[in-house]
Steps between C-alpha positions, in 0.01 A plus 500: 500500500437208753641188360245238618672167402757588777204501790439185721159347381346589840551873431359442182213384624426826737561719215246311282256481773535902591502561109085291479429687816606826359316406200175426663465798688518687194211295390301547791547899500425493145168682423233259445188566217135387505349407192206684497369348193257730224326789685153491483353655176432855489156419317382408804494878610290674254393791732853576597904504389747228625889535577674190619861531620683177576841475753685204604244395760238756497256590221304809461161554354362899519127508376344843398131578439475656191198798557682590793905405608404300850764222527518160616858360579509115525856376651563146382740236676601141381199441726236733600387851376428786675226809361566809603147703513233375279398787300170563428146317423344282345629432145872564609491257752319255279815474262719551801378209646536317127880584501556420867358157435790481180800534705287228744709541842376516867462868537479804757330882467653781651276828551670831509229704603140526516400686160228257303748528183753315729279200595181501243618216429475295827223317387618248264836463708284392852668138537869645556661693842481914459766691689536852602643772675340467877354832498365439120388158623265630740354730250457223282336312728259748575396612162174327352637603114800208615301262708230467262746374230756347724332347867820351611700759784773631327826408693650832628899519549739732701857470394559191290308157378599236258254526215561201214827444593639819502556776812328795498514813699218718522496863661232759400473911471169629670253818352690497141334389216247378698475421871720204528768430217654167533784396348734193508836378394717162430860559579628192344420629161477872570127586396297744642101493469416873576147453425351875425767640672703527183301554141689405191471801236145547603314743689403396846205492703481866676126442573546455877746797515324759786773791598228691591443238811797521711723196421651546135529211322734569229740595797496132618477364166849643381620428906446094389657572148792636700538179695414291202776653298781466783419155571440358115702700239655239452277258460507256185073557393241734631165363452182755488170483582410719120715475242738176480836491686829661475895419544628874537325518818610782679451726166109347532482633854632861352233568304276429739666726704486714230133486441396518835658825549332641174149385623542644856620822355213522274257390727618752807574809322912469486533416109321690236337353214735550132210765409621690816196449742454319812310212452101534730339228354567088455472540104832775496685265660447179316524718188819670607649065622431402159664784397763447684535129415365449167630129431355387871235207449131663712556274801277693741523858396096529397376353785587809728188663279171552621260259404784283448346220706113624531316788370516704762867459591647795590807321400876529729462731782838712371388882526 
């Protein structure tokens, strides 16, 4: 043990001063907290379910729609607040807008992709910036649904933009889900915004599924699940564009995996339905998904139907 009453003062000195040094550094690597304050109430959302997760310095508010499981992720900062999609229109957005206006911070909209359940909502959010993919941007831009709600141009991004304080990185998978699937990502705090790429115990949207045209879109759907799991399995929160969000990411990405593989097997021929059959019609294979997953919220299953959108929809162009 160092006997310090034998040290000259002046050595005393340096080993205080390198002791307060030592000390602050410690402070400054210390994790700092934001005081987020009281959330804003859940009553405010009466068509829809609210989960708020708070960090250190980032909070998290997930915001279903009740009839249907179409999410809106809101990412809050000490300062700003970003929405990721908007869900759909009008009475949603009305009480979106309502709890928006609670957490009162400057705020920012990203856009995954352009399906009207992802921005129905534009309309009451028209005075803040909306970000995309490039690709999804354009389409955006060009689609009257969007413009008529939202007239300002939609700022498209390649690679990565500073969004209310925070990085992100966005990247896309083409002729999935739909034609364009963005996606984005914050590395700082390891979340990943897969938009419809990735449904959360729910049963996607196979409507624009055609195998029978050439290019098969469950092929490049599980290709970008492939790329999403090697790059973000370990990621800290997955956040969906149906269903909520999830921390055991790369088991979410699995059963998609999973599912996708059922559906294109029914769909084509390759899996037989439990009764033995080959599925020849849209009805055997929703019947044979929900079979299949029985605890899986509807997501998008029915709308494959005909008349699903019209009454004379043939419904998805599978067979």
């Amino acid at each position: 043990m160092m006997n310090y009453l034998k040290l000259p003062l002046g050595l005393l000195a340096i080993i205080a001063t390198l002791f307060f040094v030592a000390c602050s550094d410690d402070e400054d690597d210390a994790p700092t907290k934001t005081d987020f304050g009281t959330a804003p109430s859940t009553s405010l959302i009466t068509t829809g379910v609210v989960q708020v997760l708070t960090e250190d310095t980032v909070r998290y508010h997930t915001i279903d729609f009740a009839s249907a499981p179409y999410t809106v992720t809101i990412v809050e900062t000490a300062d700003a607040l970003i929405l990721v999609d908007l869900g759909p229109a009008p009475d949603f957005a009305i009480e979106l807008e309502a709890y928006v206006s609670a957490i009162d911070k400057p705020g920012s909209v990203i856009i995954t992709h352009n399906h009207g359940d992802h921005f129905g909502g534009a309309g009451s959010f028209s005075d803040l910036d909306f970000y995309a993919e490039l690709t999804v941007a354009e389409q955006l831009n060009s689609t009257e649904d969007f413009t008529s709600l939202h007239p300002n141009k939609v700022i498209g991004v390649t690679g990565s933009q500073t969004i209310g304080g925070l990085d992100f990185t966005f990247d896309k998978v083409s002729n999935a889900e739909t034609g364009e699937n963005g996606y984005c990502y914050n590395e700082k705090y390891q979340l990943l915004f897969s938009g419809d790429l990735v449904y959360n115990l729910s049963h996607p949207y196979l409507r624009e599924y055609t195998p029978n045209l050439g290019e098969d879109e469950i092929d490049n759907w599980l290709a970008g699940l492939a790329v999403l799991k090697s790059k973000f399995s370990d990621y800290s929160h997955l956040f969906v564009g149906h269903n909520g969000s999830r921390t055991d990411v790369a088991k979410a990405i699995d059963e998609n995996i999973a599912y996708l593989n059922d559906a294109q097997g029914l769909i084509k021929g390759t899996k037989l339905t439990s009764e033995g059959t080959t599925a020849t019609t849209q009805q055997q294979v929703i019947d044979e998904l929900q079979l299949l997953y029985p605890t899986y919220t509807e997501g998008g299953l029915f709308l494959s139907l005909p008349e699903a959108f019209f009454p004379s929809d043939p419904g998805a162009d599978w067979f």
